[in-house]
N, C-alpha and C positions, 0 to 999 in steps of 0.2 A: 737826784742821782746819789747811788750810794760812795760814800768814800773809800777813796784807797785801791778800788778795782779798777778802774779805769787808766789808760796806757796817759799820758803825757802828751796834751796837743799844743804844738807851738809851730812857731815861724822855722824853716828849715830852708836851706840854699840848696837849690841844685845845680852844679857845674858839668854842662855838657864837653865830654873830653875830647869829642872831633871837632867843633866847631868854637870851643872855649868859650862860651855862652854862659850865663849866672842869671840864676830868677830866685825869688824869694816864694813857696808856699807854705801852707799849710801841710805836719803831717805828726806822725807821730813815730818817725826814723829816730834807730838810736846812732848817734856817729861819735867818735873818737875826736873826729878831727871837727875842727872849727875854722870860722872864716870872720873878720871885721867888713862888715858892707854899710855905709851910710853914719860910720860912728857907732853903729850897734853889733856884739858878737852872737854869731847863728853858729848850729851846725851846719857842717858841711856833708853834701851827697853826692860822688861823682857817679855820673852816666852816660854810657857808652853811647846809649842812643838816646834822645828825643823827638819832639815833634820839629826841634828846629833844625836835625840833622839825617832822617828819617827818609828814605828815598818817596814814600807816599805820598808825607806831607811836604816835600819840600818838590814835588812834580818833575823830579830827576827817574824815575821810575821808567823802565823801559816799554815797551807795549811787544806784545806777541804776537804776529800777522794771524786773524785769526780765519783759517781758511779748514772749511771738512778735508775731513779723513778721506773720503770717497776720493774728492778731488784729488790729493795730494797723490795717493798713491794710482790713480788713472795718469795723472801728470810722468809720473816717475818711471810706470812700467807701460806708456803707450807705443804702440808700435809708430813711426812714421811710415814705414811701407812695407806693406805685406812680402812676407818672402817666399817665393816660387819654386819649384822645380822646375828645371829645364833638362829632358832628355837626350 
């Protein structure tokens, strides 16, 4: 590999900010701020979302009845009884 062009790969914290969550990866994030986890200092990442706060992965995700079109609006505009004239 050539020197010098290449970004900086290290160990990087990310702190999930709804769930206050901390894991340690790999990346090559530049941060300002820093964190002490296990006696050693990392930067630090804060993230709004993760997999651990995530409605997909966390199976809080809602489901949408899934019912046709056809149906819905036969349902909505069905007559229950024919209307007549009476003379």
């Amino acid at each position: 590999m050539k020197e010098g062009i290449h970004p900086n790969y290290r160990d990087v914290v990310f702190h999930d900010l709804q769930t206050g969550t901390k894991f340690i990866s790999r990346s090559t994030l530049n941060s300002r701020e820093t964190i002490e986890l296990d006696g050693k200092e990392y930067p630090l990442f804060k993230c709004d979302v993760t997999s651990e706060s995530h409605p997909f992965y966390t199976g809080a995700q809602t489901r949408i009845v899934e019912t046709g079109r056809v149906e819905k609006f036969r349902q909505r505009f069905a007559r229950t009884t024919p209307t007549t004239k009476t003379a």
